[in-house]
Steps between C-alpha positions, in 0.01 A plus 500: 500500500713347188697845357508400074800687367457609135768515221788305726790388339598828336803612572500631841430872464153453268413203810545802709334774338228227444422472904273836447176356301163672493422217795764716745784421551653137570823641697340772763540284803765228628261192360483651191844563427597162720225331184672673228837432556390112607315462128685232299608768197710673803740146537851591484441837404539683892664400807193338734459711795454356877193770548314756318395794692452845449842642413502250219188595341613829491793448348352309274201738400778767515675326181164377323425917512832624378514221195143627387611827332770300325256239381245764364788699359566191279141423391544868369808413305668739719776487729473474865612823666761472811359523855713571786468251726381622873715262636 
């Protein structure tokens, strides 16, 4: 099955943000992510990986999650509020 991003080439956080659609979402699994990050828009913008696997996907959904509020905060005309990180 061919995975058709939508709205690549933002800058990197909307491309994100933009993996959840009302399709699911693109990133949930290895191939998914492994398809996102291989989509031409992503060239030069992140180091390549050898292998995706599950540690990386949740990282990455981990990050797509916490730059959400920020993003809606915006759209509001609002600030983001500060998160401690669990890290």
């Amino acid at each position: 099955m061919t995975v058709t991003f939508p709205l690549t080439g933002e800058p990197l956080a909307l491309d994100l943000l933009n993996t959840r659609t009302a399709e699911g979402d693109l990133v949930a699994d290895p191939a998914g992510l492994a398809a996102w990050l291989a989509e031409p828009a992503q060239a030069g913008r992140l180091t390549p990986l050898g292998a995706v696997g599950a540690a990386e996907v949740a990282a990455v959904l981990a990050v797509r999650e916490a730059a959400r509020p920020a993003l809606a905060a915006a759209r509001s005309g609002e600030r983001p509020r500060p998160r401690r990180c669990a890290c």
